[in-house]
N, C-alpha and C positions, 0 to 999 in steps of 0.2 A: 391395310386393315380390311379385315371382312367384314361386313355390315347387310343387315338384313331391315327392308324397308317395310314394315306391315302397315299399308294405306289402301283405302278399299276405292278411292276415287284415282283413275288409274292415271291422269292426265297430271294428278300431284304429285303421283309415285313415279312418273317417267321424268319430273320437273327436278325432281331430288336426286333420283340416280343418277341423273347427268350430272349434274353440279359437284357428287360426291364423285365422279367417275373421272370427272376434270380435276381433281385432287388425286387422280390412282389408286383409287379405292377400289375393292373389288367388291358390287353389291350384288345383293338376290333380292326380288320381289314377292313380295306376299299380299293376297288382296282380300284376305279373311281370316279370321284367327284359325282356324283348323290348317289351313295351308300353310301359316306360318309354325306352327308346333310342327306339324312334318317336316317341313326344310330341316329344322335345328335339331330336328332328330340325327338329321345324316350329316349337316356341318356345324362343327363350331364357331358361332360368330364369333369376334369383336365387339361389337357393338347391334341394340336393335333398337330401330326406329319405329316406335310405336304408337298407331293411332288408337283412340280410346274405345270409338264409336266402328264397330267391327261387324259386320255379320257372321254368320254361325256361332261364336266364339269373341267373347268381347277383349277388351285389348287387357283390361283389368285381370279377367282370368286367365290371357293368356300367357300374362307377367306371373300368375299364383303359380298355372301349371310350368311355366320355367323351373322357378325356384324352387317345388318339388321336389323334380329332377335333380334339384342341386345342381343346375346351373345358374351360375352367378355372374352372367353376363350383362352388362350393364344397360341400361335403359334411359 
């Protein structure tokens, strides 16, 4: 499963990809909503882990701007 982690505190984000990565996951990291909308531009997740409290780009709009897109990847 591909899984995209958008968490801005990075010590959390490296705490969770290993955990998902010791399940065989395959994850990518995101530490702002702008970078996360990029990732998913170019891959399709799975699944995305998403914090609320975001810089540039809060985790709120970056669930609006998903869906947009008409991406319906789960949250």
């Amino acid at each position: 499963m591909k899984i995209l982690v958008v968490e801005d505190e990075k010590g959390m984000a490296q705490v969770l990809r290993r955990g998902l990565e010791e399940d065989n996951h395959a994850v990518s990291l995101a530490h702002d909503g702008p970078s996360a909308l990029s990732l998913a531009q170019d891959t399709q997740f799975d699944l995305v882990l998403l914090d609320v409290m975001l810089p540039g780009i809060n985790g709120i709009q970056v669930a609006r701007r998903f869906r947009e897109r008409q991406q319906d990847t789960p949250f």
